[in-house]
Short mmCIF file of the C-alpha atoms (twelve columns), coordinates in Angstrom:
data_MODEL
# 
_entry.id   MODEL 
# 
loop_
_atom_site.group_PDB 
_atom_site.id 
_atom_site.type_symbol 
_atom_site.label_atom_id 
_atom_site.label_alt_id 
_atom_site.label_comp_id 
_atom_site.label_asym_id 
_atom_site.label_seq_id 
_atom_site.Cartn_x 
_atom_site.Cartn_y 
_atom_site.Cartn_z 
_atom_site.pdbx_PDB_model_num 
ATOM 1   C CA . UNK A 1   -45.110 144.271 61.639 1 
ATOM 2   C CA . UNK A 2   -42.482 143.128 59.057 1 
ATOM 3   C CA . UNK A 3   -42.467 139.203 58.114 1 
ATOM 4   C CA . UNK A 4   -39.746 137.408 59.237 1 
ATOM 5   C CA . UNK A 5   -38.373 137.071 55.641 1 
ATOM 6   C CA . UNK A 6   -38.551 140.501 55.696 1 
ATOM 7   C CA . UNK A 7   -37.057 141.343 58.638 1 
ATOM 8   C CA . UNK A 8   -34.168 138.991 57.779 1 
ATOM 9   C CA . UNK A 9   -33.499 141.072 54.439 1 
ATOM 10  C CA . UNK A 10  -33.640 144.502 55.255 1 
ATOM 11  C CA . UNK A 11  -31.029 142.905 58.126 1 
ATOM 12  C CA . UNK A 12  -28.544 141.831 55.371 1 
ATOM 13  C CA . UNK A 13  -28.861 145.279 53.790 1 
ATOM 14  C CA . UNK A 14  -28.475 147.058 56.953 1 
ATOM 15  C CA . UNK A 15  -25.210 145.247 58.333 1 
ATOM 16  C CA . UNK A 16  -23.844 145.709 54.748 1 
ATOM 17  C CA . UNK A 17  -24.089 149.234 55.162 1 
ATOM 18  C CA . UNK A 18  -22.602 149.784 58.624 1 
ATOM 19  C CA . UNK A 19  -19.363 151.948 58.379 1 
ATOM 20  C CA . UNK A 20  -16.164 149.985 59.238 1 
ATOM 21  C CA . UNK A 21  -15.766 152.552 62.139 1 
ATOM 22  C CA . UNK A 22  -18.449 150.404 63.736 1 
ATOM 23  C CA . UNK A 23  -17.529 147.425 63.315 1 
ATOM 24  C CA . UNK A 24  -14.248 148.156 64.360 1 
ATOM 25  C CA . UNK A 25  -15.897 148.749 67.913 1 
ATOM 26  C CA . UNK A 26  -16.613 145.160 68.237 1 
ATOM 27  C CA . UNK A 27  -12.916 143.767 66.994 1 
ATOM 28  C CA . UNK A 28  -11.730 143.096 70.446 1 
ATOM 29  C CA . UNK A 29  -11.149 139.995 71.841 1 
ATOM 30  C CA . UNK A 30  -13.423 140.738 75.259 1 
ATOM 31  C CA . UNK A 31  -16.258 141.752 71.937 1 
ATOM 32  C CA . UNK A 32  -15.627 138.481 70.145 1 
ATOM 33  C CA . UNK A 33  -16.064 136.526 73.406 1 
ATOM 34  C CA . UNK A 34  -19.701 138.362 74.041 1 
ATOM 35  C CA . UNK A 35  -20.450 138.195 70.649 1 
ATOM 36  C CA . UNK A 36  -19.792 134.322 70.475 1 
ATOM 37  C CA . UNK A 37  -21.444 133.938 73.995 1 
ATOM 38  C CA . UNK A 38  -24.504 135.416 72.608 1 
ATOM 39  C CA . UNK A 39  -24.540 133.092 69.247 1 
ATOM 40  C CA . UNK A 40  -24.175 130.154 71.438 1 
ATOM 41  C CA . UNK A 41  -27.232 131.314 73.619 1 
ATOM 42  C CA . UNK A 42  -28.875 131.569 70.291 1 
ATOM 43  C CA . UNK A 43  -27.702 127.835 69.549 1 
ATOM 44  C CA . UNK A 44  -29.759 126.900 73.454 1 
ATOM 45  C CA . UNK A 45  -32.525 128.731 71.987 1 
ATOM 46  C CA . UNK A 46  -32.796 126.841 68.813 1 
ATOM 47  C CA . UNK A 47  -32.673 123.848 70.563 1 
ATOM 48  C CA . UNK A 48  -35.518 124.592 73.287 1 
ATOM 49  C CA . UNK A 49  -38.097 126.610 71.930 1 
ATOM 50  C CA . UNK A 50  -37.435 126.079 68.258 1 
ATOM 51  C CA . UNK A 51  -36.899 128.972 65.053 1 
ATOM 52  C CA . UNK A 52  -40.406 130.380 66.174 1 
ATOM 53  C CA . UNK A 53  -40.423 130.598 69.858 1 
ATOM 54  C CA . UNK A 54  -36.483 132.271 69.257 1 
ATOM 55  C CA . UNK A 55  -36.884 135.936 70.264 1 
ATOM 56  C CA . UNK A 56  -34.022 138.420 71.791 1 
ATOM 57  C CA . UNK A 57  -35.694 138.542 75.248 1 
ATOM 58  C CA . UNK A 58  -34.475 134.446 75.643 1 
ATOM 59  C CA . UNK A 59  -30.998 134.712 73.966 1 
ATOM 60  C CA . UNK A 60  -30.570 137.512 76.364 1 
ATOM 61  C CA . UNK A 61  -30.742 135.824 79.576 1 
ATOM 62  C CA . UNK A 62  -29.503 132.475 78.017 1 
ATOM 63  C CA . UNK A 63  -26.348 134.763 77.540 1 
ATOM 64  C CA . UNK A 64  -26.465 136.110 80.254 1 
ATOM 65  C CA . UNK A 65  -26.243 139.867 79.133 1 
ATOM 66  C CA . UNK A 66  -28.917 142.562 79.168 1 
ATOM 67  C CA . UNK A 67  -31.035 143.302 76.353 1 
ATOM 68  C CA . UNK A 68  -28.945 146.183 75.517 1 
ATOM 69  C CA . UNK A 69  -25.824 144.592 75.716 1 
ATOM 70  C CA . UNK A 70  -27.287 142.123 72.977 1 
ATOM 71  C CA . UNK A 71  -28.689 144.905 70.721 1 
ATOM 72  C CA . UNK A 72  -24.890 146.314 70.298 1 
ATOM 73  C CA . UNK A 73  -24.219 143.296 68.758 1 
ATOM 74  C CA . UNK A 74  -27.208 142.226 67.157 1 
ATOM 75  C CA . UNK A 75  -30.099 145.161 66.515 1 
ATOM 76  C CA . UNK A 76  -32.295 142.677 65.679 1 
ATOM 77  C CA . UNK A 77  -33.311 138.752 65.956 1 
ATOM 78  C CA . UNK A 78  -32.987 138.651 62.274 1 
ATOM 79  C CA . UNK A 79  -29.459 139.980 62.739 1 
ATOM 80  C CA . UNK A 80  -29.054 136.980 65.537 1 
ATOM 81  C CA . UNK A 81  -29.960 134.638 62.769 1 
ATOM 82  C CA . UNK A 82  -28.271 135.614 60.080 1 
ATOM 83  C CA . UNK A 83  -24.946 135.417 62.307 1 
ATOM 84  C CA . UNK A 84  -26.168 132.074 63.540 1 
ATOM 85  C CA . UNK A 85  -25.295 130.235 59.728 1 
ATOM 86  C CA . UNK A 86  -22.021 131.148 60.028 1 
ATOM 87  C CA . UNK A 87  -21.536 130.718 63.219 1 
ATOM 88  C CA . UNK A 88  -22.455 127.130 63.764 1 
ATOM 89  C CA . UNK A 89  -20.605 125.848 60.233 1 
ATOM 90  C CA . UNK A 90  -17.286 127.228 62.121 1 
ATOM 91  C CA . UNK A 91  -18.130 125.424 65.361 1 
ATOM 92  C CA . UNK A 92  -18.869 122.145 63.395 1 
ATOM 93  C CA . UNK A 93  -15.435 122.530 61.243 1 
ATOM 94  C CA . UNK A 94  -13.744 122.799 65.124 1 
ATOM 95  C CA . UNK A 95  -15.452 119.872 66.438 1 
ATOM 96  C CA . UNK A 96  -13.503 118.140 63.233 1 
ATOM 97  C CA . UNK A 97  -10.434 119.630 63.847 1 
ATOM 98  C CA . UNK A 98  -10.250 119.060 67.467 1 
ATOM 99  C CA . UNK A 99  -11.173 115.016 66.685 1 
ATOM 100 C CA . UNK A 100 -8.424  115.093 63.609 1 
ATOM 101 C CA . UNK A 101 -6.011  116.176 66.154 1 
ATOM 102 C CA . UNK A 102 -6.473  113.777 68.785 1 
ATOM 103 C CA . UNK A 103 -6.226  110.408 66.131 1 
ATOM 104 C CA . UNK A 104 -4.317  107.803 67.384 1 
ATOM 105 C CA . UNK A 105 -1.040  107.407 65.405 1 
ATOM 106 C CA . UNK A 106 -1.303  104.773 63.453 1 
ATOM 107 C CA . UNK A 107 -4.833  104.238 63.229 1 
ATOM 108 C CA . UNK A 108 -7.005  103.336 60.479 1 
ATOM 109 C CA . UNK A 109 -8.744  106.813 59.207 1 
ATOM 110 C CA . UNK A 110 -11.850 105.100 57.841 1 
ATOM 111 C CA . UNK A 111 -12.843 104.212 61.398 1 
ATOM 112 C CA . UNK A 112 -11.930 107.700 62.665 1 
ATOM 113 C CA . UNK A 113 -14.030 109.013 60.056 1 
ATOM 114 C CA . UNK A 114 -17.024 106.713 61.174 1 
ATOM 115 C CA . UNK A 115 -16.227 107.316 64.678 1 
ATOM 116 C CA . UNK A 116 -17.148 110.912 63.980 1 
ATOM 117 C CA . UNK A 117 -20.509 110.004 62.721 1 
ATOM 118 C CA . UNK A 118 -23.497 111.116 65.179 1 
ATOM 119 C CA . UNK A 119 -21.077 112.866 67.366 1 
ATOM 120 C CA . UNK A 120 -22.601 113.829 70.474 1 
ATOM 121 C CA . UNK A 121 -20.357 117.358 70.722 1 
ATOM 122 C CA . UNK A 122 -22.243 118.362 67.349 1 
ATOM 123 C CA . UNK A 123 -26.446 117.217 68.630 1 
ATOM 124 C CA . UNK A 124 -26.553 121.184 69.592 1 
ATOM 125 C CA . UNK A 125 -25.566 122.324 66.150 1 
ATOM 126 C CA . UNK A 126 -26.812 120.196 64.118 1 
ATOM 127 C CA . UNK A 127 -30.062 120.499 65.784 1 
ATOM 128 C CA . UNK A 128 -30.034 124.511 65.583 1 
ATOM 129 C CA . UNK A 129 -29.179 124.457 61.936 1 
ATOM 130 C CA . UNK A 130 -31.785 121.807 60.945 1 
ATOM 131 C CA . UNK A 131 -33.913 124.479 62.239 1 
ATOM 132 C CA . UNK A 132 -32.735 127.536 60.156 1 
ATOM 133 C CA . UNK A 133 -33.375 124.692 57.399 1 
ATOM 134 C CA . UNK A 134 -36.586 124.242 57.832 1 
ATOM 135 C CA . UNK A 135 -37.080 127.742 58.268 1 
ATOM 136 C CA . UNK A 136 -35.435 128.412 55.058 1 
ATOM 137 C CA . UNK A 137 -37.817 127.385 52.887 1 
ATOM 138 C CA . UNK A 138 -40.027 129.991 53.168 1 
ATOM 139 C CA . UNK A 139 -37.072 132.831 53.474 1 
ATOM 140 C CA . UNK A 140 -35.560 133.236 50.587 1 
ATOM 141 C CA . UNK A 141 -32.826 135.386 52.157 1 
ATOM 142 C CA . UNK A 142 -31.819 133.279 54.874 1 
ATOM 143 C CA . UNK A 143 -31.703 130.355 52.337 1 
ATOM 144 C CA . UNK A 144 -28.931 132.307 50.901 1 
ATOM 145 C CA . UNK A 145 -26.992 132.723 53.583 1 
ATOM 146 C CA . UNK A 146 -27.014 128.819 54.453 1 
ATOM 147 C CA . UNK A 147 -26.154 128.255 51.288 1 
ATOM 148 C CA . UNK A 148 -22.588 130.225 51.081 1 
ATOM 149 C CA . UNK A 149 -22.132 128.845 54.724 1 
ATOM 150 C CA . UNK A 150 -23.024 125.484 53.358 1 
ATOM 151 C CA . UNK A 151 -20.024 125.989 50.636 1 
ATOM 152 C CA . UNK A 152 -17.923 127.201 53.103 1 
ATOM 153 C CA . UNK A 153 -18.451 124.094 55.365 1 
ATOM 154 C CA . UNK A 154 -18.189 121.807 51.935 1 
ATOM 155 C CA . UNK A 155 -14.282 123.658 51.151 1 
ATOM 156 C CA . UNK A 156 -13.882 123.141 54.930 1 
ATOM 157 C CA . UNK A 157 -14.607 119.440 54.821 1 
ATOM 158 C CA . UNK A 158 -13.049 118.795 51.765 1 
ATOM 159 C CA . UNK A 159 -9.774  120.226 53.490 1 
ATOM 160 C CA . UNK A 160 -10.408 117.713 56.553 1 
ATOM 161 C CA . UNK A 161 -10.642 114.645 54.204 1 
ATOM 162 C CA . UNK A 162 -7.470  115.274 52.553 1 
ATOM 163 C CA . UNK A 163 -5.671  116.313 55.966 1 
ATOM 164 C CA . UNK A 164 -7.138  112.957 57.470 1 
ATOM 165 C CA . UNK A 165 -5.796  110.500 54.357 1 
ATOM 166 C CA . UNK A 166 -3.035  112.642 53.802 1 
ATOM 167 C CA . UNK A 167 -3.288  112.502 50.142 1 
ATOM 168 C CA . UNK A 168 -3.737  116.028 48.792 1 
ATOM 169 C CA . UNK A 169 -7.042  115.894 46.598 1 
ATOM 170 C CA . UNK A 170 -8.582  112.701 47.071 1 
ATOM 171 C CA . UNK A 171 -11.779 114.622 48.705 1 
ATOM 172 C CA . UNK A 172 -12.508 115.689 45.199 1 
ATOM 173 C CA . UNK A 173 -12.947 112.141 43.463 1 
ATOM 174 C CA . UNK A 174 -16.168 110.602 42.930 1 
ATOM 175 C CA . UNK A 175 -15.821 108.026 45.570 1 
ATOM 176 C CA . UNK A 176 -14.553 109.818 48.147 1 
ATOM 177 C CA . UNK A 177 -17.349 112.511 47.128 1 
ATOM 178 C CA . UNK A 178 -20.147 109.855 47.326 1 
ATOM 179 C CA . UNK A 179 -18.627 108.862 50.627 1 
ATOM 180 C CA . UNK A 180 -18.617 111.808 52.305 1 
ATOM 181 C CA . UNK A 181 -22.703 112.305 50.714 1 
ATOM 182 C CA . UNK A 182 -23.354 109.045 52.285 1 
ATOM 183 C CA . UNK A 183 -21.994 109.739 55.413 1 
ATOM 184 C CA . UNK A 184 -23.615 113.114 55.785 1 
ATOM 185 C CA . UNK A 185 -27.126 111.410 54.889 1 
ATOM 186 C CA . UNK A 186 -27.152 109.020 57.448 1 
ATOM 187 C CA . UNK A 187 -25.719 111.118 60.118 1 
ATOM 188 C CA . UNK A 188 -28.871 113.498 59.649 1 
ATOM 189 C CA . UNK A 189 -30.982 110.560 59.238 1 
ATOM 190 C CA . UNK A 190 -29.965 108.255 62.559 1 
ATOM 191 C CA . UNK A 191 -30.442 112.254 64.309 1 
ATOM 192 C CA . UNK A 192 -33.959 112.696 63.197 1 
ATOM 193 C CA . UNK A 193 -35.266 109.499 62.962 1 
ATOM 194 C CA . UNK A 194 -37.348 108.366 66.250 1 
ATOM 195 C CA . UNK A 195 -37.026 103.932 66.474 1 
ATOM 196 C CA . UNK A 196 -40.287 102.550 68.153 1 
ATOM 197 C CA . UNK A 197 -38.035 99.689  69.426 1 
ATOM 198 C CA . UNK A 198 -34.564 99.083  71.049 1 
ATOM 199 C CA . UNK A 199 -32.823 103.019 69.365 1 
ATOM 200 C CA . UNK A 200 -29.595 101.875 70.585 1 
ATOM 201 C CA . UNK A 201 -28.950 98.254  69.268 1 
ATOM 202 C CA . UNK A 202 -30.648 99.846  65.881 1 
ATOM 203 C CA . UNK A 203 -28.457 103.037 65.883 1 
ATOM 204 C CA . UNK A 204 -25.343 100.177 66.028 1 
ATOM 205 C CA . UNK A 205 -26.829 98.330  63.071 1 
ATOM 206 C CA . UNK A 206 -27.100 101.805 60.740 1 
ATOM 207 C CA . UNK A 207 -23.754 102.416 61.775 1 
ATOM 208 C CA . UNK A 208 -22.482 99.196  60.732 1 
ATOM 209 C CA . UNK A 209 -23.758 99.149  58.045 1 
ATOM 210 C CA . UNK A 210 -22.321 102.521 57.590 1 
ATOM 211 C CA . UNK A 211 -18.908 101.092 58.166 1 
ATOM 212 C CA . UNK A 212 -19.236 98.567  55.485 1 
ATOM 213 C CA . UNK A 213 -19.909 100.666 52.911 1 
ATOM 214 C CA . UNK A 214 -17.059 103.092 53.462 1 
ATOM 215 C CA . UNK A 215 -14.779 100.294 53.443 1 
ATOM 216 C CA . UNK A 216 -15.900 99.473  50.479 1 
ATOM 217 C CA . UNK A 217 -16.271 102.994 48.940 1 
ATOM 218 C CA . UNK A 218 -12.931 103.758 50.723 1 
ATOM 219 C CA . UNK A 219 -10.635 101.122 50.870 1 
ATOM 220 C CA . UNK A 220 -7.059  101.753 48.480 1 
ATOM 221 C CA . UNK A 221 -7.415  104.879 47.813 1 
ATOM 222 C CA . UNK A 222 -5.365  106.209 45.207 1 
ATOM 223 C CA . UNK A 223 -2.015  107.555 45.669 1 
ATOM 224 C CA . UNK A 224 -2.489  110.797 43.925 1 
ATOM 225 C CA . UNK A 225 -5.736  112.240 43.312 1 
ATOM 226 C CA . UNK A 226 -6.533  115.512 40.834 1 
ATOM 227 C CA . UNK A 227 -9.401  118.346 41.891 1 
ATOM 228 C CA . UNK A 228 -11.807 118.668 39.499 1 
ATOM 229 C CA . UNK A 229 -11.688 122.200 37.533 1 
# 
């Protein structure tokens, strides 16, 4: 039986040599709905059983579909997987899109941006890909992956800052850069960390904390900002 690092590697090398004929087959919108319905099913699996317990018998009936129906899509769970990184940094990016688009005119974006922190629409992804993490650090290959997803997200995010302040470029200086590190550390860190007392009143106090400093890191921004080369 192959390893799952393995597995995940001759994957790669198999659905980079599929002929476009094939994957032409699955272009269609009613194919991009299953094939997104399955990936999300993979997300539900994540979340209950964990990266181990994940196999293509459970995403099958969490996506409703028969095991056959899956294995179009996805020959393999390694296949699944692989998918999965990409998957969940898109659904993330939408989750910030849909909450950049429903800002109140008018309203200060620092607290948008905190308000975003901990977001309950993102628990399911974030949990799922805190998983392929983990797994990652024993598969090489699918540490790859992440990592040009991770890049993607970072352009993606980078795009959102400078969307949200509306001055082009300002993602790319070092304070907004240390903000957005800051921001992204404690998110992860409220998410994983279990409080032995009152979680809720302590969750508050993180996040105002949180608040403070991105005033402080935040507050009059520049008017023009440069990208670094």
């Amino acid at each position: 039986m192959k390893s799952s690092t393995t597995a995940i590697a001759s994957a790669a090398a198999v659905r980079a040599r599929k002929p476009a004929v094939e994957r032409s087959r699955k272009g269609t919108a009613k194919s991009a709905g299953t094939r997104v319905a399955i990936l999300e099913a993979a997300v539900k699996s994540l979340n209950q059983y964990g990266y181990r317990g994940t196999n293509l018998a459970q995403v099958a009936e969490l996506a409703g579909v028969t095991r056959g129906c899956l294995q179009y899509y996805f020959l393999t769970i390694a296949d699944v997987i692989l998918a999965l990184a990409q998957h969940i940094e898109q659904q993330q990016w939408e989750t910030y899109v849909a909450s950049l688009n429903q800002r109140a005119v008018g309203r200060d974006p620092i607290e948008k941006a905190i308000d975003m922190v901990a977001s309950p629409q993102e628990d399911c992804y974030r949990a799922a890909r805190l998983e392929l993490i983990a797994a990652s650090r024993t598969n090489p290959t699918l540490r790859t992956v992440l990592r040009q997803a991770a890049k993607q997200r970072d352009d993606w995010q980078r795009s959102f800052t400078d969307e949200l302040f509306g001055i082009p470029g300002i993602a790319d200086t070092d304070r907004f850069r240390g903000a957005r590190d800051l921001t992204g550390i404690i998110d992860e860190w409220m998410f994983l960390h279990v409080f032995p007392d009152d979680g809720a009143s302590r969750i508050e106090g993180v996040r105002e904390a949180l608040r403070v400093a991105l005033h402080a890191l935040w507050s009059r921004p520049p008017k023009t900002a440069s990208r670094r080369k």
